[in-house]
Backbone bond lengths (Angstrom), bond angles and torsions (degrees), N, CA, C in turn:
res aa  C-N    CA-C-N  psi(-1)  N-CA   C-N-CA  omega(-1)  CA-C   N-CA-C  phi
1 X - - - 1.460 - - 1.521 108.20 -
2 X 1.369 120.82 137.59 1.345 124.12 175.60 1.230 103.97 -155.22
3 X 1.476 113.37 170.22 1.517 123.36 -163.57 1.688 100.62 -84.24
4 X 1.345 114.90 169.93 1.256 105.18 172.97 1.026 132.46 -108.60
5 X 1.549 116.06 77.67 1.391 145.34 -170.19 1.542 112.56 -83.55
6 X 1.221 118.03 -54.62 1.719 129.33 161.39 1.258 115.49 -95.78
7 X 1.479 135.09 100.64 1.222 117.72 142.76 1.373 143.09 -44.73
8 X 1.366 93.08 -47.97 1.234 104.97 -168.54 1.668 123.26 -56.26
9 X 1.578 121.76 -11.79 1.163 132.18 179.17 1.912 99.99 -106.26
10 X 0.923 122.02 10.93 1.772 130.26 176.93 1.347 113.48 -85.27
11 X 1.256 126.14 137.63 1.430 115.16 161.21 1.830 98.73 -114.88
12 X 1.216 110.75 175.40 1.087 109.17 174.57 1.756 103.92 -108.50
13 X 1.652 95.44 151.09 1.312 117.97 -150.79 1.417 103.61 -118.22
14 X 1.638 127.41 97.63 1.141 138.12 141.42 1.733 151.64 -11.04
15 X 1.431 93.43 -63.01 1.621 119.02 157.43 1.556 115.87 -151.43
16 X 1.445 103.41 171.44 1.435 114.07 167.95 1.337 99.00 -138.63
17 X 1.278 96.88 -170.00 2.185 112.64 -132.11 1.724 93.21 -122.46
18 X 1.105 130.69 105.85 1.306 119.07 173.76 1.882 98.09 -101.09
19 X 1.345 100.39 127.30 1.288 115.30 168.32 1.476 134.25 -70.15
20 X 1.701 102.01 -29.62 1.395 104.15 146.37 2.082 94.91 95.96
21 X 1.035 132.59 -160.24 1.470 139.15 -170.54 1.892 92.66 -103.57
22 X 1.031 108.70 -48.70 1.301 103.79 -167.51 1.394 127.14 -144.38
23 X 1.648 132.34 126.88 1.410 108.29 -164.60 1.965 107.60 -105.45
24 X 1.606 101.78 26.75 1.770 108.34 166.25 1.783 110.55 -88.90
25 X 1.716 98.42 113.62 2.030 103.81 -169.27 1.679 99.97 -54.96
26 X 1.211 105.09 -26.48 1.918 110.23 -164.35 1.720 88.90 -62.75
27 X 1.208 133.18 -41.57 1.307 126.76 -173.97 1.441 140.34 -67.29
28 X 1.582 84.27 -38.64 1.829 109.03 166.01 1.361 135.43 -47.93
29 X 1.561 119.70 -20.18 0.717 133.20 119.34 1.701 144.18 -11.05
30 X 1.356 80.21 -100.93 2.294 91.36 157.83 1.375 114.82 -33.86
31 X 1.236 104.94 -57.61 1.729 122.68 -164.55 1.630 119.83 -57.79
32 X 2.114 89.27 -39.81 1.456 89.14 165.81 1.433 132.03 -90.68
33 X 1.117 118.78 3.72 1.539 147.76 176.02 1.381 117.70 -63.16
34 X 1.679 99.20 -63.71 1.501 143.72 -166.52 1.869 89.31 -64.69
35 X 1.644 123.28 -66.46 1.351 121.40 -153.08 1.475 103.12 -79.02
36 X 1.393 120.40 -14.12 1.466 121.31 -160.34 1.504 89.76 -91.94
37 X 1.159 128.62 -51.63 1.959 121.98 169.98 1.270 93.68 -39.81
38 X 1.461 106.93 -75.74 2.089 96.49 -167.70 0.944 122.38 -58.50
39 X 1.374 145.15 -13.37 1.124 148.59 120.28 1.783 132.54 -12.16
40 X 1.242 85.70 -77.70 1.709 92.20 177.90 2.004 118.16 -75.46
41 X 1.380 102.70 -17.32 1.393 136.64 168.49 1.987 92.75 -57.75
42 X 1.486 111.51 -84.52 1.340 112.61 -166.51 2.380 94.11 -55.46
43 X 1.225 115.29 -68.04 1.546 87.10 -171.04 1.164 138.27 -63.31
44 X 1.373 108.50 -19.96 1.611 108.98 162.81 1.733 108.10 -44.03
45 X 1.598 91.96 -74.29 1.630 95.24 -162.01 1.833 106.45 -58.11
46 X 1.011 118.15 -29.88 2.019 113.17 -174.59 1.609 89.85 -66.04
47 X 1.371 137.46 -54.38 1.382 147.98 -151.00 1.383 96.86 -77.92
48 X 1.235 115.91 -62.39 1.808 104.45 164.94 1.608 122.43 -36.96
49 X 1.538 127.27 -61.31 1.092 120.52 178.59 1.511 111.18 -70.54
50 X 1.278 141.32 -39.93 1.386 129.65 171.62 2.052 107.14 -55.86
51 X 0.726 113.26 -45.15 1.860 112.21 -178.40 1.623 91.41 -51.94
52 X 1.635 107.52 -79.69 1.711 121.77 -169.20 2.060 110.17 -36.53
53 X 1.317 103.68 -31.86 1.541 102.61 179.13 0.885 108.79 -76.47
54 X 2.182 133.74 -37.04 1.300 135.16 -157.53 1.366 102.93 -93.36
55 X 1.569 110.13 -10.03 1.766 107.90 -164.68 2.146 97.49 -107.51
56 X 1.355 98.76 -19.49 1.713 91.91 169.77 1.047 120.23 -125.97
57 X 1.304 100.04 105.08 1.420 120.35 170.19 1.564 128.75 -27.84
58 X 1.527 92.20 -34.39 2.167 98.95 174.89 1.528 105.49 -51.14
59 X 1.783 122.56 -27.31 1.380 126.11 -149.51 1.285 84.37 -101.81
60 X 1.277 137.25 12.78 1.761 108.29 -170.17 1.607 90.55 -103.92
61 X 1.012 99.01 91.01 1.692 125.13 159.73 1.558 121.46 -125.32
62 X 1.425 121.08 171.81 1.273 104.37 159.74 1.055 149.33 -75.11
63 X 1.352 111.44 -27.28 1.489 120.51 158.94 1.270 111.14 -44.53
64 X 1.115 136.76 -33.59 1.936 134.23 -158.60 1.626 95.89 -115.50
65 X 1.436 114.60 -27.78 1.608 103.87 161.85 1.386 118.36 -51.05
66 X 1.497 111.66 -48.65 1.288 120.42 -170.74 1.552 126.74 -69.45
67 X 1.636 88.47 -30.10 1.756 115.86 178.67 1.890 107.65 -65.08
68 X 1.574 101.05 -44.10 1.520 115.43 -173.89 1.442 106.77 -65.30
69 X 1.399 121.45 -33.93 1.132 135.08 -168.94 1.688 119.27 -72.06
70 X 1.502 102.34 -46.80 1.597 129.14 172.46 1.826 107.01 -64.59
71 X 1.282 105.63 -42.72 1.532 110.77 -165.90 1.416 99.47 -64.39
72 X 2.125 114.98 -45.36 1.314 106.98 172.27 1.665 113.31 -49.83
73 X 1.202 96.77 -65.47 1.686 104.37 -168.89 2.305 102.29 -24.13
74 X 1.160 77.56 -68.77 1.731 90.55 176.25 1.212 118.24 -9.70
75 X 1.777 88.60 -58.04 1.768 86.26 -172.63 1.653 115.86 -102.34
76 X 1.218 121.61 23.92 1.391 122.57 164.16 1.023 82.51 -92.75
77 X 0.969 144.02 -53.56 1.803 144.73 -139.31 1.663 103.96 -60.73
78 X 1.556 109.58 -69.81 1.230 126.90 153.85 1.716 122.12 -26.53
79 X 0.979 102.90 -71.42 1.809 120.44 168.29 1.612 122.76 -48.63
80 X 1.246 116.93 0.97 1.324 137.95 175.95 1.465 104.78 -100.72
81 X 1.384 135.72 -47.72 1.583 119.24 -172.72 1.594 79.45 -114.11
82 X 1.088 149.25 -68.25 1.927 119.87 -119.06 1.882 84.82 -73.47
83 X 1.221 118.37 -41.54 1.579 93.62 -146.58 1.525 114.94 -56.97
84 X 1.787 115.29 -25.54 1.415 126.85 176.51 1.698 105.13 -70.79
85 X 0.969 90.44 -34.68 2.075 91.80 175.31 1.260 107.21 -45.89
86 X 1.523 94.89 -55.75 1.737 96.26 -146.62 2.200 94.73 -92.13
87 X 1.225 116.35 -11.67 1.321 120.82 156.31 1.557 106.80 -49.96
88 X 1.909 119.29 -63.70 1.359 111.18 -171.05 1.176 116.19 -60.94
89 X 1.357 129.95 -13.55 1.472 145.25 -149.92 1.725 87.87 -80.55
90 X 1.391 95.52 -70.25 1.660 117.47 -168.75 1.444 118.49 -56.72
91 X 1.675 119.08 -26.04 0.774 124.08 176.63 1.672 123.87 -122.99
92 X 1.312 101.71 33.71 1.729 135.27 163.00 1.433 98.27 57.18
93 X 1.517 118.83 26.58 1.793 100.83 177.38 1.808 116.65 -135.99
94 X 1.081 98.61 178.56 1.723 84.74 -149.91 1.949 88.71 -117.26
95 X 1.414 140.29 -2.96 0.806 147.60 -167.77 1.749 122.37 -79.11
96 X 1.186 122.27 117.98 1.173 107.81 161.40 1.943 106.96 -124.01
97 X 1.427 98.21 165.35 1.475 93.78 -174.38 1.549 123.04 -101.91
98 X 1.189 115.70 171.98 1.487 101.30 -161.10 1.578 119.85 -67.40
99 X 1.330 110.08 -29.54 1.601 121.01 152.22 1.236 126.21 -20.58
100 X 1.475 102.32 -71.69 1.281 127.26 174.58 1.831 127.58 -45.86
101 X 1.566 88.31 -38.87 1.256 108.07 -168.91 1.055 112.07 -86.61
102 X 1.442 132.49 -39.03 1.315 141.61 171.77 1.807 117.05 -62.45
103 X 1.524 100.31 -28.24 1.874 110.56 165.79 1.399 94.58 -85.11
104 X 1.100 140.51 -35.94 1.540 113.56 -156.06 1.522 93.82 -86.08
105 X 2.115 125.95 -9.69 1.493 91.64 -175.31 1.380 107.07 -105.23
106 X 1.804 109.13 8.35 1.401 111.11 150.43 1.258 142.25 -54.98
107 X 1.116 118.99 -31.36 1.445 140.15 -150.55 1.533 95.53 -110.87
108 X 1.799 113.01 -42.62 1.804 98.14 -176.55 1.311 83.40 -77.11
109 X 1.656 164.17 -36.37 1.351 141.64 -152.97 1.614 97.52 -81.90
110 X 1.047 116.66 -21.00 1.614 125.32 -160.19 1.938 109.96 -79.57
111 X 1.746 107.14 -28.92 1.014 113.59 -150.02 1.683 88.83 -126.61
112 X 1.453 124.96 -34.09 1.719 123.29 149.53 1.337 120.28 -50.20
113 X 1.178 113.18 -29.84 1.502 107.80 177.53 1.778 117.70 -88.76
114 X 1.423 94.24 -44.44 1.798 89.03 162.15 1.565 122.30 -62.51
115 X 1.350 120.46 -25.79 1.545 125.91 167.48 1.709 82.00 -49.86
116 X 1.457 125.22 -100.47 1.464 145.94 -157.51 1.871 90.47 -18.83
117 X 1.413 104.14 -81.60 1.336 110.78 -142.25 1.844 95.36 -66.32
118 X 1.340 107.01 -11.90 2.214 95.92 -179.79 1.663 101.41 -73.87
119 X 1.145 103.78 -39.16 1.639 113.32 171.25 0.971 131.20 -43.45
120 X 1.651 112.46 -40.06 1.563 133.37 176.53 1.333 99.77 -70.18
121 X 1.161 127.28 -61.71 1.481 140.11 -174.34 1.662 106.51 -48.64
122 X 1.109 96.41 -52.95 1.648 92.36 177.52 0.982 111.35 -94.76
123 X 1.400 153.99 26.01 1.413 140.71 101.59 1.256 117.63 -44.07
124 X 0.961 119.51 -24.32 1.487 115.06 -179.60 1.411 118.10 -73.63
125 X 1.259 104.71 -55.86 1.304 143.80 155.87 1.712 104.15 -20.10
126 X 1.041 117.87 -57.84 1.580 131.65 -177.35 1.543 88.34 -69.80
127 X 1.488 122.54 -80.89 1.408 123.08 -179.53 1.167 110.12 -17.57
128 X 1.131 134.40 -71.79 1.507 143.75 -177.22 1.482 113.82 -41.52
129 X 1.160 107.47 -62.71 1.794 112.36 -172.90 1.623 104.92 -69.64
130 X 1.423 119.56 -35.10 1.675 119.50 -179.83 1.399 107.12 -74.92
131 X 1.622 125.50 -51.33 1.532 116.75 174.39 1.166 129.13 -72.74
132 X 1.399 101.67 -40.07 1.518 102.43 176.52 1.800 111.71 -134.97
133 X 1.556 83.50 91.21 1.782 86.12 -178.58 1.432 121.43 -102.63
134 X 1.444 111.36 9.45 1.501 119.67 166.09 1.514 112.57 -77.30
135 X 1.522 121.36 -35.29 1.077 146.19 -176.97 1.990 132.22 -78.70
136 X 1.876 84.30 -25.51 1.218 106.55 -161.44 1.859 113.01 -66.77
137 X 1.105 133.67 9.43 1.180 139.60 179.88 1.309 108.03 -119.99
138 X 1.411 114.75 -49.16 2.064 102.88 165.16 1.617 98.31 -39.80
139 X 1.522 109.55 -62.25 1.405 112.57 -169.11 1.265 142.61 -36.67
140 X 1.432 128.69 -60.59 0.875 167.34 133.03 1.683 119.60 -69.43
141 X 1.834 84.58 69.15 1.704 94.51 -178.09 1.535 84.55 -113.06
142 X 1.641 99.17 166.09 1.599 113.10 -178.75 1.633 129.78 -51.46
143 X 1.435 94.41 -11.35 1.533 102.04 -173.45 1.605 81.86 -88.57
144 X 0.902 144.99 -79.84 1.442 137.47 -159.77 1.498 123.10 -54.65
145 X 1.332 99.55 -11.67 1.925 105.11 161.95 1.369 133.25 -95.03
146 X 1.581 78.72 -11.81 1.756 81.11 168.34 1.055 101.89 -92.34
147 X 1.563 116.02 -27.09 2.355 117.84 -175.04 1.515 87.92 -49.12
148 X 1.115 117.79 -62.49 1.580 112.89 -153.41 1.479 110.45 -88.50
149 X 1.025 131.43 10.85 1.827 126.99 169.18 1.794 87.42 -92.03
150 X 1.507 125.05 -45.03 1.242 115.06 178.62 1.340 136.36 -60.68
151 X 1.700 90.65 -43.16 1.676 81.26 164.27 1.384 125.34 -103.56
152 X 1.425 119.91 28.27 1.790 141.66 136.90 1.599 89.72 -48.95
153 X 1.261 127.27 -87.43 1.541 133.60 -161.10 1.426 105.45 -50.34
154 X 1.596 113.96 -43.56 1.675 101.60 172.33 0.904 127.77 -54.55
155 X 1.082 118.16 -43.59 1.776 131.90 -178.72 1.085 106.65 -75.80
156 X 1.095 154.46 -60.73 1.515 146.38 178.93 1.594 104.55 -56.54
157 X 0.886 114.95 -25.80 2.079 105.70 -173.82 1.277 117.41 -80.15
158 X 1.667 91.56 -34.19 1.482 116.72 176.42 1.889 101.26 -69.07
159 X 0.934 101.11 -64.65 1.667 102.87 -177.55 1.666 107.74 -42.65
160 X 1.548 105.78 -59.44 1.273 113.79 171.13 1.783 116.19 -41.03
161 X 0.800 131.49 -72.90 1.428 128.99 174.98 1.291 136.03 -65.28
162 X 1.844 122.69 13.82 0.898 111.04 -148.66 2.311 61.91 -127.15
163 X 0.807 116.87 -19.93 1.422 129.10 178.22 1.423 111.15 -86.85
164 X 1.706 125.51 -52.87 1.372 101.46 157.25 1.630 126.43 -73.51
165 X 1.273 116.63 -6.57 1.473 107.90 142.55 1.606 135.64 -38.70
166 X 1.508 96.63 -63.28 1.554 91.30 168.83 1.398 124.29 -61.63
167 X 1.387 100.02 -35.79 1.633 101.24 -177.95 1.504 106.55 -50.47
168 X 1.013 132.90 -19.32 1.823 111.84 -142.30 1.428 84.33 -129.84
169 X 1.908 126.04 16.96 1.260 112.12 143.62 1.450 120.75 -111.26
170 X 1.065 99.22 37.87 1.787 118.17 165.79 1.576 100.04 -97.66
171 X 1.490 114.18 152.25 1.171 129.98 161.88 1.764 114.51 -122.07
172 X 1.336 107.97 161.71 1.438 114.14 -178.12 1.553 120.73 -125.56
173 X 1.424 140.08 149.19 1.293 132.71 -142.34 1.976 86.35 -125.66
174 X 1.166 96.03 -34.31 1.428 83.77 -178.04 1.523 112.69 -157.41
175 X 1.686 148.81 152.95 1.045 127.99 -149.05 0.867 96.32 -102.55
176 X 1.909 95.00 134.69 1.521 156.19 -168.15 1.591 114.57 -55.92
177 X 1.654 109.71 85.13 1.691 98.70 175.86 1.217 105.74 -78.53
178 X 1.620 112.81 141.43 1.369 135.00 166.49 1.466 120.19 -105.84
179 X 1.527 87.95 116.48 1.969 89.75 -169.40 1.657 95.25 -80.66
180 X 1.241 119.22 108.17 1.189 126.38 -168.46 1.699 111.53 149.65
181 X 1.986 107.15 161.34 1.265 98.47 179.83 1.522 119.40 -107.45
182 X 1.732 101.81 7.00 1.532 102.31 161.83 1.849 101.21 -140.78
183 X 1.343 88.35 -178.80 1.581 104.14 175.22 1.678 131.97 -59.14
184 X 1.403 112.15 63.99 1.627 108.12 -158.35 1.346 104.27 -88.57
185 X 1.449 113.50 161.23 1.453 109.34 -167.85 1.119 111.86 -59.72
186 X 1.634 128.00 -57.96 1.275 131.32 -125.58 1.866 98.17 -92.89
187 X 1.934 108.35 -18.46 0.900 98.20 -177.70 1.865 103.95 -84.94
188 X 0.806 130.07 -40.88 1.296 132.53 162.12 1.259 134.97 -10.34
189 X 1.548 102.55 -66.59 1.450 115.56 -166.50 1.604 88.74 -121.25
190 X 0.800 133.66 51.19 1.860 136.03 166.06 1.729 103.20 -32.50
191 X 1.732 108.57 -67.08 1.697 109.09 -170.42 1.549 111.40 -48.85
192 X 1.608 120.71 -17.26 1.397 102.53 -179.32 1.352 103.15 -114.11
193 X 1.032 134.16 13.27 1.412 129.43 144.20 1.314 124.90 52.57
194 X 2.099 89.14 -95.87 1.581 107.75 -176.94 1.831 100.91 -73.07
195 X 1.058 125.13 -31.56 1.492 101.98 170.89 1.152 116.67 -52.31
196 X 1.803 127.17 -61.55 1.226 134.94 -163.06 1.968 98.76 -41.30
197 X 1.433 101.02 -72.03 1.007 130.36 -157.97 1.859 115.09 -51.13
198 X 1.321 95.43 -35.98 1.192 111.38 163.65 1.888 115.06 -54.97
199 X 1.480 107.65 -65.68 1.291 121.71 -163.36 1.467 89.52 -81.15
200 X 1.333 149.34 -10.12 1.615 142.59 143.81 1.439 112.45 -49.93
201 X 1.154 135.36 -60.99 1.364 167.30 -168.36 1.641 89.62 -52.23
202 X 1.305 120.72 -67.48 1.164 135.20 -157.83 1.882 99.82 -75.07
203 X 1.047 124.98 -47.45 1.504 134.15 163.61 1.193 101.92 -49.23
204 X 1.331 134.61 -67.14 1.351 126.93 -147.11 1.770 107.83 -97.08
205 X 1.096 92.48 2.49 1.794 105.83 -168.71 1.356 86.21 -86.64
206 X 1.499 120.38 -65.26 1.563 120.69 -159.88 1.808 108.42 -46.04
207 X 1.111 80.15 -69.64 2.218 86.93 -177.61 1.398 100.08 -45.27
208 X 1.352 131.64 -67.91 1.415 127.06 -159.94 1.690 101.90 -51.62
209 X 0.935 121.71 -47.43 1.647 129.20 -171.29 1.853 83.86 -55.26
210 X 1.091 125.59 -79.24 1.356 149.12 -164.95 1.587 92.40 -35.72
211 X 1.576 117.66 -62.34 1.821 96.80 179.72 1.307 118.83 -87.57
212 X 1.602 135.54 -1.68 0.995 143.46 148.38 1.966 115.76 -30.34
213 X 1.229 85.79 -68.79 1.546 108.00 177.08 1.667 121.40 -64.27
214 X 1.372 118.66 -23.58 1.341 137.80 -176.09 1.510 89.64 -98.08
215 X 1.133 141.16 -55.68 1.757 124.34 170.01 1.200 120.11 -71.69
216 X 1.387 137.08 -26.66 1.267 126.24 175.50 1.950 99.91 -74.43
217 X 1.113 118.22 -28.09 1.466 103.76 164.43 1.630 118.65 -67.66
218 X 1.570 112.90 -16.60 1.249 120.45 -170.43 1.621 105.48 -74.18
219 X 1.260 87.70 -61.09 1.610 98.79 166.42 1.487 130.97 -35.70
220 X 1.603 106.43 -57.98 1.291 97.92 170.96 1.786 131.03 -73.36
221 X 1.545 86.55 2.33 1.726 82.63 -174.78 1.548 96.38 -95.78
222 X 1.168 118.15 -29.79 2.126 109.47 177.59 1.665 102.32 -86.21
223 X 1.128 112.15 3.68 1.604 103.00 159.61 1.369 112.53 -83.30
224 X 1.423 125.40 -30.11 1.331 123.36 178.98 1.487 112.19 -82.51
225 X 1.525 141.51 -19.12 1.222 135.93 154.49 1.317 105.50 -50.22
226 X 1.758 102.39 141.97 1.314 121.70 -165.28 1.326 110.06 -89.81
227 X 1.826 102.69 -46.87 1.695 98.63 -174.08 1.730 106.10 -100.41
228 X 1.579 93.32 150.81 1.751 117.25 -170.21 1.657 90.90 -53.43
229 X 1.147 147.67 -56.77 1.294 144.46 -172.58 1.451 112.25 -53.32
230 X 1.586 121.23 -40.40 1.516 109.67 -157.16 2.341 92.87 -87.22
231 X 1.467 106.13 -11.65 1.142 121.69 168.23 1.180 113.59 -37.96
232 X 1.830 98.06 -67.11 1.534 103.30 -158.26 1.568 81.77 -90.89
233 X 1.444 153.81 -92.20 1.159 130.85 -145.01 1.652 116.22 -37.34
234 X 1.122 128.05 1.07 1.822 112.53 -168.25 2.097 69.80 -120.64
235 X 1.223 153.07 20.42 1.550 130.00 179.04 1.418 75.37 -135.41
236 X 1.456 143.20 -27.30 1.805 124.87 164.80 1.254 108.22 -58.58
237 X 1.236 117.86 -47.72 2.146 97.62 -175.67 1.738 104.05 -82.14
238 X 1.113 120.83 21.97 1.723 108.14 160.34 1.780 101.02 -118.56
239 X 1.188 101.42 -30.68 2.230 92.40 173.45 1.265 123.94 -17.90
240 X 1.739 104.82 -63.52 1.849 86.93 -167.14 1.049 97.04 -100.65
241 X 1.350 144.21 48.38 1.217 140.16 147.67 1.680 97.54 -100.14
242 X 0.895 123.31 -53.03 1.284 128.05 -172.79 1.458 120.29 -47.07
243 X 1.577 108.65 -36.12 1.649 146.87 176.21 1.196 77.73 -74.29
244 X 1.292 157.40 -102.89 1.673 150.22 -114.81 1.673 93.15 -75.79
245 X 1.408 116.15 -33.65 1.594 108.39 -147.39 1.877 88.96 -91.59
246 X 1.309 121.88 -24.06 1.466 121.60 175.14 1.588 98.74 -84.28
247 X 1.268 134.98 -49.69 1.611 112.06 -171.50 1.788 109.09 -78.82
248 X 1.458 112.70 -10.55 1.890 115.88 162.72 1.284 114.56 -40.37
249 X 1.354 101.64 -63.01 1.264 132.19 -143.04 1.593 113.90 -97.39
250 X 1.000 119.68 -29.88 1.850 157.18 165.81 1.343 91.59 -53.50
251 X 1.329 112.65 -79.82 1.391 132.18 179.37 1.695 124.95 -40.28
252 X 1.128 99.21 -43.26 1.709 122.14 -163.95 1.750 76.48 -91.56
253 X 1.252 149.68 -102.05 1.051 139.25 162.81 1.017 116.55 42.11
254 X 1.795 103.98 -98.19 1.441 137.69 178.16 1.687 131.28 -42.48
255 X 1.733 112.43 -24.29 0.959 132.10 158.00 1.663 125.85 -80.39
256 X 1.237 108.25 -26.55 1.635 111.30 -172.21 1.801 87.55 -96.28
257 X 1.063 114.27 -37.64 1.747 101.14 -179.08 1.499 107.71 -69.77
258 X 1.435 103.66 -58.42 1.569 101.19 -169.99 1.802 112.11 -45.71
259 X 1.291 111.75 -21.82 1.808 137.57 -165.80 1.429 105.46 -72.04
260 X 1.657 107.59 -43.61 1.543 113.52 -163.19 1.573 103.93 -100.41
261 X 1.895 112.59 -36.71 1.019 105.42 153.76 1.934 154.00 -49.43
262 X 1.393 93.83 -25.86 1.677 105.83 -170.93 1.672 84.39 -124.03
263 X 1.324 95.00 175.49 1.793 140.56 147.45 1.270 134.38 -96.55
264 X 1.736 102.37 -17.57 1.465 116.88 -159.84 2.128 96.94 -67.15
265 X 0.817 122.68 131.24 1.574 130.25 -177.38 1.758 107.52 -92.13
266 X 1.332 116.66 -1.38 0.877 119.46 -176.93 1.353 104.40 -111.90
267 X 1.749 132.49 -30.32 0.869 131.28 -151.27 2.061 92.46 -99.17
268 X 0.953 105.38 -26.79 1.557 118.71 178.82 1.516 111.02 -68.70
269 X 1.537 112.73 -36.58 1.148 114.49 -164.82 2.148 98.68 -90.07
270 X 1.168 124.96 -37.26 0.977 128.52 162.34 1.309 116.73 -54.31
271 X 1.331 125.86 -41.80 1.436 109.08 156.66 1.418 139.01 -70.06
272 X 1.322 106.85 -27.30 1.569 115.06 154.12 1.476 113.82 -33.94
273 X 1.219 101.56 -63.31 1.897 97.88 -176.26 1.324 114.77 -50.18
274 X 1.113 139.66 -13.69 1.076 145.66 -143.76 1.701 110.36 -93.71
275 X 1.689 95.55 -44.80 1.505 98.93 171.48 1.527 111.11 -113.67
276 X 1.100 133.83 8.35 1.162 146.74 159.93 1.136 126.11 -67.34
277 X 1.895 114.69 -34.78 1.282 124.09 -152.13 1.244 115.47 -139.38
278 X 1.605 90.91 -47.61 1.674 103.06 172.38 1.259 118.79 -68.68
279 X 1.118 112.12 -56.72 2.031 130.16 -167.95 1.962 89.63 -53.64
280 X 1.161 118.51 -80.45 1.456 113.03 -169.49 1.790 108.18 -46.48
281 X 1.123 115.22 -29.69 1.332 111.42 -175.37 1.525 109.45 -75.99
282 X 1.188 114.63 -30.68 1.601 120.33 178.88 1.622 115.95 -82.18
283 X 1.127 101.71 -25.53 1.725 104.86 -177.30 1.659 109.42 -46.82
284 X 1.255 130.64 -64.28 1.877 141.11 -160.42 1.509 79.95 -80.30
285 X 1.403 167.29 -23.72 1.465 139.17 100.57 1.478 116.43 34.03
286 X 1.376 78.42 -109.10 1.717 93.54 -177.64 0.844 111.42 -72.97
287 X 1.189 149.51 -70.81 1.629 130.00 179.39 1.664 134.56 -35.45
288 X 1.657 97.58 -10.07 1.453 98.76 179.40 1.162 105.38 -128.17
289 X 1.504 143.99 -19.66 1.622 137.91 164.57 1.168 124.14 -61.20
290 X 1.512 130.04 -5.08 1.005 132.47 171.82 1.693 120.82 -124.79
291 X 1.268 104.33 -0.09 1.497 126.24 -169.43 1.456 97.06 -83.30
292 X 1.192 118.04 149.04 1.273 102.42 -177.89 2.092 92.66 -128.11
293 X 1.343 101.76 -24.60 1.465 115.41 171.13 1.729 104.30 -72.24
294 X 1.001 143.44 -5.58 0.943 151.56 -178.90 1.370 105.14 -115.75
295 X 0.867 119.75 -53.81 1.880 118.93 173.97 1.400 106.47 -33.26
296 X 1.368 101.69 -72.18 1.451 127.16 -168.61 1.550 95.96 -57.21
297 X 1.039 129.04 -50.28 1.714 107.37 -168.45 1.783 99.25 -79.66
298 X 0.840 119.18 -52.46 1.539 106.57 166.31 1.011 123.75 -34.22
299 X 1.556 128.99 -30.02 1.559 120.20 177.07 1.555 107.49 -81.91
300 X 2.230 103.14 -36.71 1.690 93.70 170.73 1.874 123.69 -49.52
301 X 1.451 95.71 -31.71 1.721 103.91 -171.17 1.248 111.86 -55.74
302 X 1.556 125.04 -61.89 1.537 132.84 145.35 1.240 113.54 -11.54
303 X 1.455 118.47 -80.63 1.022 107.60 -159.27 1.445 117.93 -72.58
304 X 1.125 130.02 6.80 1.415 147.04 168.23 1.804 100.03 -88.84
């Protein structure tokens, strides 16, 4: 990959080569076995809690607006790399085309960033109801949850396109192996790097600062409750948010270090799965094993 400084030595480039987790056939098998459970694992459970929030009315709050909203995100998010994986799997080839590739690194920037910024929001969201819960319903009225799920989608589309912009003024000399089983940015466009990395930095900087600042207010407001009970009930409705926003972010982390740290193509691509596959699959997890408002309407949904 190089910038496009010489044309004249460029050809234009059709597809690139995803290498996928592993190149032993005896495995491909397992592999496609293995992603299609976690697969159908993450939309079952996101699709269960988005139905159970839209079908009980007790949940139409903001917290479960925001929750319904994330669970979708989840599973586009998801629905962007395994189903082409497990397509090349089935159909013994490792190729995707540049078309393809240039939407699929739209759509994971498009659908990583709405993960980030619903997170932010519902940190806030928590902020609001823990500091100011006399207030918290003027506040956080429906017109202002839909302002901010919308401009969640602005901002991420916007981010999203302003990055496959740069991408698609790169040129390629010869076709592009990707140590990996979908189209990820950083392996992609390596020569622009400090742009990418920069305008990542700058996405993921804003929100994190944003719930940083929305829990350290959290914090100081259940430090000022007197009794140990009203403690832990006002630090139980921020937990599994807190759990999603540390294994997000942990995750997302863990891939760009492990990325800049090694070469290993195997060891990069194993961490890929991690927030790609795992994180959305774990979310309706935590949000519902300890929920007990969520339990309960899930059992009404059933039983409907």
């Amino acid at each position: 990959v190089k910038n496009n400084t010489s044309p004249e030595n460029d050809t234009h480039i059709s597809e690139f080569l995803l290498l996928g987790l592993s190149n032993e056939p005896e495995l491909q098998p397992l592999i496609f076995g293995l992603f299609l459970t976690m697969y159908l694992i993450t939309v079952f459970g996101n699709l269960l809690i988005f139905l159970a929030v839209s079908s009980d009315s007790h949940l139409h709050t903001p917290m479960y607006f925001f929750l319904s909203n994330l669970s979708f995100v989840d599973i586009c998010f998801i629905s962007t790399t395994i189903p082409k994986m497990m397509w090349n799997i089935q159909m013994q080839r490792k190729v995707i085309t540049y078309e393809g590739c240039i939407n699929q690194i739209y759509f994971l920037l498009l659908f990583a960033g709405l993960d980030d910024f619903l997170l932010t929001v519902m940190a806030y969201d928590r902020f609001v109801a823990i500091c100011h819960p006399l207030h918290y319903t003027v506040i956080m009225n429906s017109r202002l949850c839909g302002l901010l799920v919308l401009v969640s989608w602005m901002m991420s589309a916007l981010n999203s396109l302003i990055q496959i912009l740069m991408m698609l003024r790169l040129s390629f000399c010869r076709v592009p192996e990707i140590p990996n089983f979908f189209c990820e940015l950083n392996q992609v466009v390596r020569s622009a790097c400090s742009v990418m990395y920069f305008a990542a930095v700058l996405l993921g900087g804003g929100p994190f600062v944003g719930i940083l600042y929305s829990y350290s207010k959290i914090v100081s407001s259940i430090r000022r409750i007197l009794s140990a009970q009203g403690k832990y009930k006002a630090f139980s409705t921020c937990a599994s948010h807190l759990t999603v926003v540390s294994l997000f972010y942990c995750m997302m982390l863990g891939v760009y270090l492990s990325s800049a740290a090694t070469h290993n193509a195997h060891s990069s691509a194993t961490a890929s799965v991690m927030y790609t596959v795992i994180t959305p699959m774990l979310n309706p997890f935590i949000y519902s094993l300890r929920n007990k408002d969520m339990k309960r309407a899930l059992k009404v949904f059933f039983v409907r």
